[in-house]
C-alpha positions as a printed NumPy array, in Angstrom:
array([[ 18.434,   8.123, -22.878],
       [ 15.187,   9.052, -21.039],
       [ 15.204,  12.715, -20.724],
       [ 12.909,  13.571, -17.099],
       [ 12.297,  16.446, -15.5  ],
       [ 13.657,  17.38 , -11.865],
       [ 11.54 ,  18.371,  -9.001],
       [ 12.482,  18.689,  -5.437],
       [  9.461,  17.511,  -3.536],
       [ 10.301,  18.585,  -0.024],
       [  9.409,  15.912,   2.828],
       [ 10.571,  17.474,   6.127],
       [  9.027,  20.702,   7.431],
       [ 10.978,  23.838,   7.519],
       [ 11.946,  24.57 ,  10.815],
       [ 14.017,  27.141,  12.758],
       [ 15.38 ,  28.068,  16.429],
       [ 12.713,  30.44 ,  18.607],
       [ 14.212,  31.434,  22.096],
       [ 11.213,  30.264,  24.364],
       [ 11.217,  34.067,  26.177],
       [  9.867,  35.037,  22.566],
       [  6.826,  31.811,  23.001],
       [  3.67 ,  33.309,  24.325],
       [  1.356,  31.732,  26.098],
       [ -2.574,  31.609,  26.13 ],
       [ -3.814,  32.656,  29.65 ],
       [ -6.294,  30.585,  29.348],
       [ -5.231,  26.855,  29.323],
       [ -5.137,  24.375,  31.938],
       [ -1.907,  22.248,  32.813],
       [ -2.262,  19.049,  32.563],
       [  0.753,  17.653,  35.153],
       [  0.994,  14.3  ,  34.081],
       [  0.863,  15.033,  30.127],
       [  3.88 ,  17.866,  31.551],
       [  5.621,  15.306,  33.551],
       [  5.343,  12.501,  30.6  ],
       [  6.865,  14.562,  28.039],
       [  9.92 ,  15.863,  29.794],
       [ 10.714,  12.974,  31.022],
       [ 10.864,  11.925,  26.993],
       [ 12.551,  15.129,  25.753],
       [ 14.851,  15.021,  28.364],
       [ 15.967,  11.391,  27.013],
       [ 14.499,   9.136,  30.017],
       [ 12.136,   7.4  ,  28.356],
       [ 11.329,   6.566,  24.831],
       [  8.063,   7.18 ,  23.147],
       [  5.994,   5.545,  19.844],
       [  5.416,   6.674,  16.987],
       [  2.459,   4.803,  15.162],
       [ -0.864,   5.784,  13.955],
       [ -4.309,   5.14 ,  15.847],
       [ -8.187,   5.495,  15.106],
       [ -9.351,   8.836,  16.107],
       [-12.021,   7.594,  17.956],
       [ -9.698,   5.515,  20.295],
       [ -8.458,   9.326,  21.874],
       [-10.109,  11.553,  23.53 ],
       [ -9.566,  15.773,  23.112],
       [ -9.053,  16.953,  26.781],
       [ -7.476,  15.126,  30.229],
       [ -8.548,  14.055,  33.606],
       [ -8.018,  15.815,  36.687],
       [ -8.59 ,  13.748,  40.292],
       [-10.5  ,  15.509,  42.44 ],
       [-11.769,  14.241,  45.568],
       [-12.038,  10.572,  44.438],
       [-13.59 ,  11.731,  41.06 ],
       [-11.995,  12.71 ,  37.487],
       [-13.034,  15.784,  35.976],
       [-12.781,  16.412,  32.633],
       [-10.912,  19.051,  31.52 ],
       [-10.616,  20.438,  27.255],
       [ -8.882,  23.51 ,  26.459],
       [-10.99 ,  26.439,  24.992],
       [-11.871,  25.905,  21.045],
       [-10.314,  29.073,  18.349],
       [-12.287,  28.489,  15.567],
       [ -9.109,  30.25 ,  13.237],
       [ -7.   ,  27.73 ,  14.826],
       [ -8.671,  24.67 ,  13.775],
       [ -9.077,  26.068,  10.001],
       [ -5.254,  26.886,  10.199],
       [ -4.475,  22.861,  11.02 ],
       [ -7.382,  21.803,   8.565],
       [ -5.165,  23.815,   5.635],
       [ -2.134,  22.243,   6.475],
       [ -3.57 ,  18.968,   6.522],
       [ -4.701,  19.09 ,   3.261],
       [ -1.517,  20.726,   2.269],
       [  0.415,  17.323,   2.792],
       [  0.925,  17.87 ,   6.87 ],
       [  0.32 ,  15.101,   9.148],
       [  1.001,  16.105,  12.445],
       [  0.955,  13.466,  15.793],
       [ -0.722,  13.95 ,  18.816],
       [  1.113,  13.713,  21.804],
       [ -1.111,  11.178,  23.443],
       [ -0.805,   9.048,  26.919],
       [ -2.997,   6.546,  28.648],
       [ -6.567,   7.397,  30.01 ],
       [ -6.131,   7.61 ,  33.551],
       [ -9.719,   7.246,  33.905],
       [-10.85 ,   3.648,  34.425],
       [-14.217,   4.209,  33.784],
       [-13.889,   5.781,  30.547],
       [-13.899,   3.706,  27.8  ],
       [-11.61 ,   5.383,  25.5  ],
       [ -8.131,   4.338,  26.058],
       [ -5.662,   7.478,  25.315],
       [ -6.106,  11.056,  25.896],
       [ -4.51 ,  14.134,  24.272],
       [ -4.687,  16.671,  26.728],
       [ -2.088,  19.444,  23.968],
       [ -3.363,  19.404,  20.521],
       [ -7.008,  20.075,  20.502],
       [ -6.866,  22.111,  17.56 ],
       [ -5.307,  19.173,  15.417],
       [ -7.451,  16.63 ,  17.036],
       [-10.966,  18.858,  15.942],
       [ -8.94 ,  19.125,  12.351],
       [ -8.772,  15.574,  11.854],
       [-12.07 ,  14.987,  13.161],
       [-14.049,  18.048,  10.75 ],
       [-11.411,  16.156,   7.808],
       [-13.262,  12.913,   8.375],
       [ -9.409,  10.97 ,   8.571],
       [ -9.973,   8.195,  10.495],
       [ -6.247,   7.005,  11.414],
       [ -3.984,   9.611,  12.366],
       [ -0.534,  10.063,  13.44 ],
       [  0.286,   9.92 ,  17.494],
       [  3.312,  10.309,  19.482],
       [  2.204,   7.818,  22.475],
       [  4.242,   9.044,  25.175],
       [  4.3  ,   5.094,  26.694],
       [  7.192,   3.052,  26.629],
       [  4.576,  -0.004,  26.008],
       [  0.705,   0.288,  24.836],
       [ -2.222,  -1.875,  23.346],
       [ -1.528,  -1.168,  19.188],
       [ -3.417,  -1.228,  16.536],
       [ -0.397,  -0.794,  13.794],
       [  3.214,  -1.589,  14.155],
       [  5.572,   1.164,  15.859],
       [  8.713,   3.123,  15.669],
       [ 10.333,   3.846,  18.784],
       [ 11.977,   7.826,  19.264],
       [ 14.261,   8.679,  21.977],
       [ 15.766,  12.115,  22.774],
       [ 19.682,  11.347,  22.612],
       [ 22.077,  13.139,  25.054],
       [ 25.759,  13.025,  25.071],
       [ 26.539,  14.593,  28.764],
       [ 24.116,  17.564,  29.241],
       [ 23.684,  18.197,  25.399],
       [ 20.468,  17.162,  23.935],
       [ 21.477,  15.941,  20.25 ],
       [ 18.003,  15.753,  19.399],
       [ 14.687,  12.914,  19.302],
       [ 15.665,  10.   ,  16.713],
       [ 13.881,   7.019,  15.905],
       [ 16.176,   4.014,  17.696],
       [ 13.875,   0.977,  17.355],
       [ 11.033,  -0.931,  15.854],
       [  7.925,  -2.095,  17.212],
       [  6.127,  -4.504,  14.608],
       [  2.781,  -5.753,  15.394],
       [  1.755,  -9.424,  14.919],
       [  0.714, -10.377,  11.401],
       [ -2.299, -10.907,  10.996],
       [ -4.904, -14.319,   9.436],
       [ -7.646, -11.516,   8.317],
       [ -7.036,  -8.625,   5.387],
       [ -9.054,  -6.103,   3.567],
       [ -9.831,  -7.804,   0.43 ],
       [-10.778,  -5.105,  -2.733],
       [-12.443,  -7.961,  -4.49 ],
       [-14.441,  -9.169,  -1.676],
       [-16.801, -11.999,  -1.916],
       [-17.778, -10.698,  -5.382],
       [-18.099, -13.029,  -8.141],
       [-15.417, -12.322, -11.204],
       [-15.511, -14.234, -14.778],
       [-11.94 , -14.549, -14.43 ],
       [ -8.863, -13.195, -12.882],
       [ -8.354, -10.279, -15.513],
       [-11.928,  -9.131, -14.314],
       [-10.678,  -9.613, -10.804],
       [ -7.892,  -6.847, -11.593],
       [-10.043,  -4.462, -13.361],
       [-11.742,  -4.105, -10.546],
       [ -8.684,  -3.656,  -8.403],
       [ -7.725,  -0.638, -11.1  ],
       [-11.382,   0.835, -10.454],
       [-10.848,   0.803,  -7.097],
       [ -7.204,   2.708,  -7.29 ],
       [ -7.975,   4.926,  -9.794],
       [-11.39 ,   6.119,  -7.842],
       [ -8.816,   6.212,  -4.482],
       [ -6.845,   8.828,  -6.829],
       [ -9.354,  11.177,  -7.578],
       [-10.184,  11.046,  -3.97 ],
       [ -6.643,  12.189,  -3.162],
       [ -6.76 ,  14.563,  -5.535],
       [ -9.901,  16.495,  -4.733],
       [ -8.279,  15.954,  -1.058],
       [ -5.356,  18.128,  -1.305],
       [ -5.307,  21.698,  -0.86 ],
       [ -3.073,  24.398,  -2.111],
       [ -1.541,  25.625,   1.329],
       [  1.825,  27.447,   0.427],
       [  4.072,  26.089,   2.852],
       [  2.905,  22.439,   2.286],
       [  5.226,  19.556,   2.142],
       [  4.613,  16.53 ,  -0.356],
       [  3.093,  13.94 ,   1.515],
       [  0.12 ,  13.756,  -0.84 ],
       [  2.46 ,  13.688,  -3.845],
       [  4.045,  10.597,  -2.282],
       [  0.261,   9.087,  -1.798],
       [ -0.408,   9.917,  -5.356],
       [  2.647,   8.289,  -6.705],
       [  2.344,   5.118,  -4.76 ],
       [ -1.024,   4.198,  -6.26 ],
       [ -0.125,   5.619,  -9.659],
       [  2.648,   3.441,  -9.862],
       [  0.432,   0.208,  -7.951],
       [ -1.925,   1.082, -11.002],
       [  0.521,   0.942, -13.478],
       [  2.356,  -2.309, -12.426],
       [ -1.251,  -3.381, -12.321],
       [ -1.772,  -3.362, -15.913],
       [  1.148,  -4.029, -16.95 ],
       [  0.261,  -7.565, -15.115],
       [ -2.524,  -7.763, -17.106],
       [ -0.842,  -7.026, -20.256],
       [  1.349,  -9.671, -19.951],
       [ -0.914, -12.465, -18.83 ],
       [ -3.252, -11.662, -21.799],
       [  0.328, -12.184, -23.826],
       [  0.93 , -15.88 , -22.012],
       [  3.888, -13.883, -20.734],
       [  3.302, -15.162, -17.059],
       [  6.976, -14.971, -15.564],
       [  7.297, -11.98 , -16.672],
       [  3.957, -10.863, -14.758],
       [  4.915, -12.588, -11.296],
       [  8.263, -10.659, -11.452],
       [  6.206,  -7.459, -11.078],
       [  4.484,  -8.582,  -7.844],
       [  7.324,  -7.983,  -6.688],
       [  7.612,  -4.462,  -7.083],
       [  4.224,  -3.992,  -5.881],
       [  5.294,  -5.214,  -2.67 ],
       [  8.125,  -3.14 ,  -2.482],
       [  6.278,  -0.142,  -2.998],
       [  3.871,  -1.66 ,  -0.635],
       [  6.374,  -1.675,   1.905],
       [  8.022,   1.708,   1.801],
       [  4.307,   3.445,   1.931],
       [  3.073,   1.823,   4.869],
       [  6.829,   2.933,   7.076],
       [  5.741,   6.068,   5.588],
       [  2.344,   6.232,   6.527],
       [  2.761,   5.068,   9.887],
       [  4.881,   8.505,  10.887],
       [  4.87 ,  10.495,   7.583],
       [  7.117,  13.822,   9.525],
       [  9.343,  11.559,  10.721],
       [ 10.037,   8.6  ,   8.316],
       [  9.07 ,  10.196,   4.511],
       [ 12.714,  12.519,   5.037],
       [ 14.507,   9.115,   5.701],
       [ 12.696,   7.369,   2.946],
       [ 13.416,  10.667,   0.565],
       [ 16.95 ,  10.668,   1.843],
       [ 18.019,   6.291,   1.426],
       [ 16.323,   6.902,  -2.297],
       [ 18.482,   9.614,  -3.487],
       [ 21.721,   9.682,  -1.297],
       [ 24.269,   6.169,  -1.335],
       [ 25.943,   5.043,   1.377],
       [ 29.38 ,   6.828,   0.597],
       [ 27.323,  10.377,   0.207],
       [ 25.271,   9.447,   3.204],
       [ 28.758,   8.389,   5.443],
       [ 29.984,  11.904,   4.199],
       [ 27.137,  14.183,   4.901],
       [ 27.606,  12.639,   8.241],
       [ 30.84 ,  13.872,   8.627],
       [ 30.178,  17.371,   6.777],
       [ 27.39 ,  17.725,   9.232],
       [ 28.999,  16.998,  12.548],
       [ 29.002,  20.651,  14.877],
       [ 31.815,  19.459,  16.918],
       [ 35.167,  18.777,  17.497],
       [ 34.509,  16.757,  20.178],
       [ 34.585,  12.996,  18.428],
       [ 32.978,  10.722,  20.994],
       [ 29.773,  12.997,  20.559],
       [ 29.835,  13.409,  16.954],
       [ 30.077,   9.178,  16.64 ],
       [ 26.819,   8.932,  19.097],
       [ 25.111,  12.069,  17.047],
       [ 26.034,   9.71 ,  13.985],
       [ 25.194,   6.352,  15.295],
       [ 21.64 ,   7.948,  16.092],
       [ 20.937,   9.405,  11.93 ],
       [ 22.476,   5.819,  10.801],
       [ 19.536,   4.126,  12.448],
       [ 16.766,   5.137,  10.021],
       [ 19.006,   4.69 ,   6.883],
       [ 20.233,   1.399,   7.877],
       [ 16.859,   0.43 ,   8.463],
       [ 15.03 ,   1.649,   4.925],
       [ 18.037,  -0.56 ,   3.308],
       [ 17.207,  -4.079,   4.434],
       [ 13.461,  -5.053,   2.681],
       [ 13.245,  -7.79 ,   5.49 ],
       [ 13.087,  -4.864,   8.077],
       [ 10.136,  -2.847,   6.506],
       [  8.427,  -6.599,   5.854],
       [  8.488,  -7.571,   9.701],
       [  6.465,  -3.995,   9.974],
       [  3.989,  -4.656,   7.644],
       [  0.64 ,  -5.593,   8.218],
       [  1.076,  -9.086,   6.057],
       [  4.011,  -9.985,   8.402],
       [  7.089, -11.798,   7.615],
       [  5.197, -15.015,   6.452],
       [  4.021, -12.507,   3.446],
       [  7.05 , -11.632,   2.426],
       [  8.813, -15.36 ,   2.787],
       [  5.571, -16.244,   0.126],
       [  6.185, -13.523,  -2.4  ],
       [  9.973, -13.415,  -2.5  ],
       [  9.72 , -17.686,  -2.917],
       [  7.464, -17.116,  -5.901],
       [  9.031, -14.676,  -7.58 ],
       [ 12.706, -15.224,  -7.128],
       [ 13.079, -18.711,  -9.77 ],
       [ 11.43 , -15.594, -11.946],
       [ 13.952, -12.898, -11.244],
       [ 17.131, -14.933, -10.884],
       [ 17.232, -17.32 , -13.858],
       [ 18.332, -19.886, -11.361],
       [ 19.193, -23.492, -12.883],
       [ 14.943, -24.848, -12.114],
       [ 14.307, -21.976, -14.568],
       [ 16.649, -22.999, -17.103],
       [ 14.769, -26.929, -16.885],
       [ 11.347, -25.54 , -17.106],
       [ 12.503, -23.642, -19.944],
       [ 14.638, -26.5  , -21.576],
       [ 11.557, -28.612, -21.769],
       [  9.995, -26.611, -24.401],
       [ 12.992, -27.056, -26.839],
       [ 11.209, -30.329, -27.086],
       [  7.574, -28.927, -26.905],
       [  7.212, -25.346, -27.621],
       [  3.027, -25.68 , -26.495],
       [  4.503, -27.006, -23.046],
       [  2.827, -24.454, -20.223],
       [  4.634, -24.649, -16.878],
       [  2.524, -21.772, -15.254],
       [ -1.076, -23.105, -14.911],
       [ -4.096, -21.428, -13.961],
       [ -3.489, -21.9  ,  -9.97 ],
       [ -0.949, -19.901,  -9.987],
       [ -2.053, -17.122, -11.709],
       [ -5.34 , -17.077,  -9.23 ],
       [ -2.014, -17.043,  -6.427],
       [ -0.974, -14.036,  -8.111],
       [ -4.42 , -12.376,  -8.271],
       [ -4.569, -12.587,  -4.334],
       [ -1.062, -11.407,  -3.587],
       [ -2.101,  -8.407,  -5.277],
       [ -5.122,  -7.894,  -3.69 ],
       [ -3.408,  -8.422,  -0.309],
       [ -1.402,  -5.803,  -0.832],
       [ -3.445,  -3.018,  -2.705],
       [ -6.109,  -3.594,   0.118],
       [ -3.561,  -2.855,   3.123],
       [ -2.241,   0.366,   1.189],
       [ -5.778,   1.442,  -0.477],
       [ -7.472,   0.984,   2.872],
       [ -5.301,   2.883,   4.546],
       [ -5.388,   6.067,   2.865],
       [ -9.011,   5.784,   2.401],
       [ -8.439,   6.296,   6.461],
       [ -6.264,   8.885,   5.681],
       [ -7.723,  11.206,   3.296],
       [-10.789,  11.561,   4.923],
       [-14.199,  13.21 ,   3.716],
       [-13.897,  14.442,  -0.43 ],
       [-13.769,  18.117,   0.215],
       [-16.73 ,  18.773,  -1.768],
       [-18.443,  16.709,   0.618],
       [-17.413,  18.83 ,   3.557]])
């Protein structure tokens, strides 16, 4: 028995309940009334809003004001203190959205705005991360990523709180990030060395990335573990193809993409979705179902089944792999490709048992030739490039660079 030592790695924030005659407000801000009109008519369950993550440089920190057939620009005034406060909890593991809308400005060529978190936005921006977290306060927008969709749920006049309700995947794409590039390799097992460079580099990166804020949730850990474990599965390909143990091999692909799939939900909304993914991984359905019920603050029963219906969506939706796969970057097509090459491996299904038979008669019979093993090689490059390039986007500038 493998004797391993428990940690609780925390994924959602600690929060608590602050009357808002005890929330003080700077003197010195400007209202922005659409942003103020946009976001209660989300919090107060009208309208739905995405979650997703954008490039910085496609929002801008301030908002437009008309005035007399103009826009004027309008950005809150900068607190140095402030901005190093959000840069620590970044590094801590915190990736906090910006509430983002639209650019009412036509002639601007920047396409959202975030008129209410201008300390964040600067901290992202000093950080160097590239993608970050929004909260697009749209019920439709041009995306760069795929999208959750977050409503505020009401039974009656009781707000039971925002909870993701929907999916908005993005077309899969012809074009990915390739690791290997157009370089030139000896052979494949040179071609996945150089993937393992690549990861292992990306972990150091990370590393010298986080901080040591007290109050920081595990975000990073996740990040770390994710490539430790691509890595891993990594060599262990290797390992086996250098031991003619090729079946073997393709059945780890697999896993790959699994883990593929789980960090990019993640990433996409990592307050939001890493509790759910931390919760489906450690809870079953029977605990989950009774939690539920533990849980419920009423006796009223027609609001506790719509307060229930709303936490089922997330878990329901981390237990199908065919969900987080029509999310991914590499689209459903992906998915159909690596779960029909690797399942003859995984199930011994009755083709397996022929292939196999034949070499009762001729043990130096080889079934798995040398195309696909190069088939194999890309898969994996496919998907360490969509996770590797996206927390290189995420991790922004080494801090010793900074």
């Amino acid at each position: 028995m493998i004797k391993t030592e428990s940690r609780k790695l925390v994924r959602r924030p600690i929060t608590t309940e602050i009357p808002i005659a005890k929330i003080r407000c700077r003197d010195d801000l400007v209202v922005d009334e659409i942003f103020l009109k946009k976001y209660l008519t989300y919090s107060n369950g009208k309208k739905q809003a995405l979650l997703t993550r954008l490039p910085l440089d496609r929002i801008l920190n301030g908002f437009y004001q008309r005035n007399n057939g103009r826009f004027d620009f309008v950005e809150d005034p900068i607190r140095k203190d402030m901005i190093d406060y959000a840069k620590d909890m970044i590094r801590s593991g915190h990736r906090p959205g910006l509430y983002i809308y639209k650019n009412i400005n036509s002639g601007s060529d920047v396409k959202f705005i975030a008129p209410d978190d201008n300390h964040v936005y600067l901290a992202y921006k000093e950080l160097g991360i590239e993608s970050v977290p929004v909260v697009i306060l749209e019920t439709s927008a041009e995306l760069e990523e795929s999208a959750f969709q977050v409503r505020h749920q009401y039974y009656h006049e009781e707000d039971l709180g925002g909870f993701i309700c929907s999916i908005l995947p993005q077309p899969e794409r012809s074009d990915y990030y390739s690791i290997l590039g157009r370089k030139a390799f000896p052979d494949n097992d040179s071609k996945l060395e150089h993937i393992q460079r690549n990861i292992e580099a990306l972990i150091e990166r990370l590393k010298k990335f986080h901080g040591n804020y007290s109050s920081g949730i595990h975000y990073h850990q996740t990040l770390f573990s994710v490539l430790y474990r691509l890595n891993e599965n990594i060599q262990a390909i290797r390992l086996l193809i250098k031991n003619s143990f090729y079946y073997q091999a393709t059945a780890l692909l697999r896993s790959i993409y699994e883990i593929s799939l789980d960090f990019y939900v993640d990433w996409l909304a990592p307050e939001q979705v890493g509790f759910w993914l931390q919760t489906h991984s450690t809870v079953h359905r029977k605990g989950f179902e009774a939690a539920l019920t533990m849980a419920s603050r009423s006796d009223n029963a027609k609001r506790n089944k719509v307060w229930a219906e709303s936490m089922r969506y997330c878990y329901d939706f981390l237990s199908n792999v065919s969900n987080k796969a029509q999310m991914s970057p590499l689209g459903r097509s992906f998915y159909d490709t690596v779960y029909t090459f690797t399942s003859e491996v995984i199930h011994q299904d009755f083709n397996m048992t022929e292939i196999y038979a034949i070499r009762m008669e001729d043990p130096e019979h080889r079934s798995f030739d040398a195309k696909a093993i190069t088939t194999l090689v890309r898969c994996i490059d496919m998907i360490a490039g969509k996770v590797c390039l996206r927390i290189q986007h995420d991790i922004g500038t080494p801090v010793d660079a900074v």
